[in-house]
N, C-alpha and C positions, 0 to 999 in steps of 0.2 A: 504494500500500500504506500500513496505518497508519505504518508505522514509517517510512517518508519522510514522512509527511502531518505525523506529531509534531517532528521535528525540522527540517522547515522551518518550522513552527509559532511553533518555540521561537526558531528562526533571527529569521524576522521581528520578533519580540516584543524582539529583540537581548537575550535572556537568559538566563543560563547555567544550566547544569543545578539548580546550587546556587540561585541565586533562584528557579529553577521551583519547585521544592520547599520554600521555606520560602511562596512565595506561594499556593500551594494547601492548604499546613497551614493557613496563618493565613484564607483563606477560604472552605474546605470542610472543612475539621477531614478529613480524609486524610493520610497520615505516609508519604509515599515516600520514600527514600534516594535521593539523586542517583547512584547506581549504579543503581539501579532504572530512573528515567529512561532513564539509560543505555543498559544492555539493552533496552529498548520500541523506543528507536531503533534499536537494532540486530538488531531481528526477532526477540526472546524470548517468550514467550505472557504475557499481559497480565491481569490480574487482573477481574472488574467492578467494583470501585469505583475502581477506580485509571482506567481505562478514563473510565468518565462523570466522574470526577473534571476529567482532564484533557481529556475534549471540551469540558466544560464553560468551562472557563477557557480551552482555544483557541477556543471555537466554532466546535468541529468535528461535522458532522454524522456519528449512528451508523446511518441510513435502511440505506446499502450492505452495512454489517457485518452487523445484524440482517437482510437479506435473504441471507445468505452464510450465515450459520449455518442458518438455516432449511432453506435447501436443504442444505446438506453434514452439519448435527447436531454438525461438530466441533469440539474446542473454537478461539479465536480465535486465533490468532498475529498478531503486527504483521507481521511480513513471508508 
């Protein structure tokens, strides 16, 4: 699920919520709250820029998600 896939992400990256967030402001111009964060990892429904935001900067692939919406039409949730 994304919301495991982000926070092992962030795990491996050994960085906390708060550098997640000041490091995606400063290179995708994106304004997350590290509560924001937060909840994504904890299976909350995820915005799209916030979303490619942060595939982007984990290099994580969205191939699986866009094929989950397609067939179900609803909106995403991390978990």
């Amino acid at each position: 699920m994304l919301a495991d896939d982000l926070k092992r992400a962030r795990q491996q990256k050994e960085l906390t919520l708060t550098a997640v967030s000041q490091q995606v402001d400063a290179r995708y111009h994106v304004r997350m709250a590290p509560s924001m964060l937060s909840r994504y990892e904890h299976g909350y429904s995820i915005s799209i820029n916030h979303l490619f935001a942060l595939a982007a900067f984990y290099q994580l692939r969205l191939d699986p998600l866009v094929q989950e919406f397609a067939k179900t039409g609803q909106r995403y949730l991390t978990r």
